[in-house]
N, C-alpha and C positions, 0 to 999 in steps of 0.2 A: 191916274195910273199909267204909266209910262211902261214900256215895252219890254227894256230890261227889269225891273221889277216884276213884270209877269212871270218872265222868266224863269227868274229866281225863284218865285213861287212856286211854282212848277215845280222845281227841280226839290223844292221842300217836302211837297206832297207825296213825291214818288217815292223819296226816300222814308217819310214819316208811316206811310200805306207799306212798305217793306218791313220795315221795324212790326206793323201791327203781324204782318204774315208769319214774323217769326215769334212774333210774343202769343200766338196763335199756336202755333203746331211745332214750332222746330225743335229736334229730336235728332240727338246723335249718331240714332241708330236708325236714321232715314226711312222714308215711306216708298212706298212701291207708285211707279210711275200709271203701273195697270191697271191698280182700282186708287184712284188718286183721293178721293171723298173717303170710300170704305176705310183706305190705308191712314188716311189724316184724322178719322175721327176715332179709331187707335191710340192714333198720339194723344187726342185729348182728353179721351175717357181717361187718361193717369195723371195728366200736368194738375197743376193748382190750379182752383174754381179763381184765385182772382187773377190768374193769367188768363185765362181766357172771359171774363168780364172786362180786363186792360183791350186785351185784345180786340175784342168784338168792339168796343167802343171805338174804338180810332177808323173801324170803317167808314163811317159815313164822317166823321171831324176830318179825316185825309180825303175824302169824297168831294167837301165845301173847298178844301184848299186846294185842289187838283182844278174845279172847276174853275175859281179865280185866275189859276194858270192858264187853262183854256182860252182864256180872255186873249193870251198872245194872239190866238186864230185874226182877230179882229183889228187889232191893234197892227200888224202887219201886214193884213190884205189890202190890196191898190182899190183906191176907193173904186173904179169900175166894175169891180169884183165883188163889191161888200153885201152884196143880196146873199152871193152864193158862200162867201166869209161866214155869214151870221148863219145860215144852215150850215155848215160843218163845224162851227161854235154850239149848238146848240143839241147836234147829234152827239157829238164829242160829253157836253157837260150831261145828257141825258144817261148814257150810258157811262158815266160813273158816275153817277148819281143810283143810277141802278145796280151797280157796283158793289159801293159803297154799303148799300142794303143786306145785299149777299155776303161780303163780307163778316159783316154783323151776325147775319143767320150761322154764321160756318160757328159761330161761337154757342150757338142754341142747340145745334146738332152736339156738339162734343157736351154739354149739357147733359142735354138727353140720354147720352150712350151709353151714362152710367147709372141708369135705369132700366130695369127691366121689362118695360113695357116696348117689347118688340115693334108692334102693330104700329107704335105713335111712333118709333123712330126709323120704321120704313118707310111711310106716308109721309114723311119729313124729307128724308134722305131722297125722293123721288122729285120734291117739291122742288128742293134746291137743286136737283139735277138739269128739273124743266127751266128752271130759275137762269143756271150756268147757260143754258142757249141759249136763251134771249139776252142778256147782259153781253157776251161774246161776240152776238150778233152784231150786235145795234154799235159794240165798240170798234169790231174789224169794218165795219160802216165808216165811223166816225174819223178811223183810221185810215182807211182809203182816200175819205175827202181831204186829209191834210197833206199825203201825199201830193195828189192828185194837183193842189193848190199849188206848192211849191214845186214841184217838177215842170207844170204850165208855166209857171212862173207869174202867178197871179199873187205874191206876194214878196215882200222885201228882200227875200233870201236867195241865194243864189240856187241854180234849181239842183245841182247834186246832191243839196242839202236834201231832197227827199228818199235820198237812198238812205240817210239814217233815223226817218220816220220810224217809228215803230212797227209801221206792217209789214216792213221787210224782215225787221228780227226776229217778228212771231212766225217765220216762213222757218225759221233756225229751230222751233221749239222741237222738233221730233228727233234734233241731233243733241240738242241739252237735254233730255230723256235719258241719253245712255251715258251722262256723265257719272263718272266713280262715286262712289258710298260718301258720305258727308259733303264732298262739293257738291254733290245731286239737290240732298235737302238744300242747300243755299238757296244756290244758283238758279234750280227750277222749279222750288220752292217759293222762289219771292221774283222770278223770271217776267213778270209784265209789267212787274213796279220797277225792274233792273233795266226793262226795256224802254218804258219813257225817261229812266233817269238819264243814261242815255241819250236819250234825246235833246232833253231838256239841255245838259250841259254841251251835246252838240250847238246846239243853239246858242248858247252862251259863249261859247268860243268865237261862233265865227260872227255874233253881233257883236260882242268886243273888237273884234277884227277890224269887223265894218265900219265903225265908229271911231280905230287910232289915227 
């Protein structure tokens, strides 16, 4: 597996994991930034049960493919560095892995919604709330060590490159919030998968660069 290949990997999964976000919940008629779970599982109590069985299923298949991408962390790091490589590969593939998971669930909620047992779909809706912290967590983790890597310059890339890491974009999310009615649903809709894709193609630019 060679380095550009990772890459590209990457850049598949980000975008394949978007695809699932909208084949999930996206609705013309946009969700509210303020109850973002209550407001999306709205949307899916009406869509079609196999849109959201499409949907749910490509979490964790975009999950395995993202991880593969992750692989870059490794593949790039100056071997002096490869202890601390393989823990931010592994914090990285954990938390979408765990991801991946939730995603999946978002598709069991909208399920549910269209049911009347209140009880099971609060106890649910709470689960995946606990659920969204630790996934979030464990990702702006994973995300700091790739920063962190590249800006030290403990891997191939030149260190500006870590200013288009992802966890400077998820710094942007409170200003993609107030984007107008339908770019909203997009944009901050499928905003974390937009955010490594992103990246990824960052990446891809300037190791083509690197390599003319």
């Amino acid at each position: 597996m060679t380095l550009y290949k990772c890459i590209l990997i990457g850049l598949l999964g980000s975008f394949l994991m978007f695809l699932g976000d909208m084949t999930l919940y996206y609705d013309r008629n946009d969700y509210s930034s303020k109850d973002t779970l209550g407001s999306i599982s709205k949307i899916m109590k009406n869509i079609s049960i196999k849109r959201l069985y499409i949907g749910g299923i490509l979490g964790p298949i975009c999950a395995f493919i993202y991880c593969i991408g992750f692989y870059h962390i490794i593949l790039s790091c100056r071997e002096s560095y490869m202890n601390f490589g393989w823990a931010v590969f592994l914090i990285n593939a954990l938390g979408m892995i765990l991801g991946g998971a939730y995603h999946m669930q978002c598709a069991y909620l909208g399920l549910l919604s269209r049911y009347e047992n209140n009880g099971a779909y609060d106890e649910f809706l709470k689960f995946l709330k606990f659920q969204a912290i630790v996934v979030f967590s464990i990702m702006a983790l994973g995300n700091i060590g790739i920063a962190v890597m590249i800006l030290r310059g403990l891997t191939v890339f030149p260190t500006w490159q870590g200013f288009l890491t992802p966890i400077f974009f998820i710094i942007l999310t409170p200003l993609v919030r107030r984007l107008p009615k339908g770019i909203h649903m997009i944009v901050c809709g499928g905003w974390l998968n937009i955010i490594y894709f992103i990246y990824y193609l960052s990446l891809l630019i300037t190791y083509t660069n690197m390599n003319l």
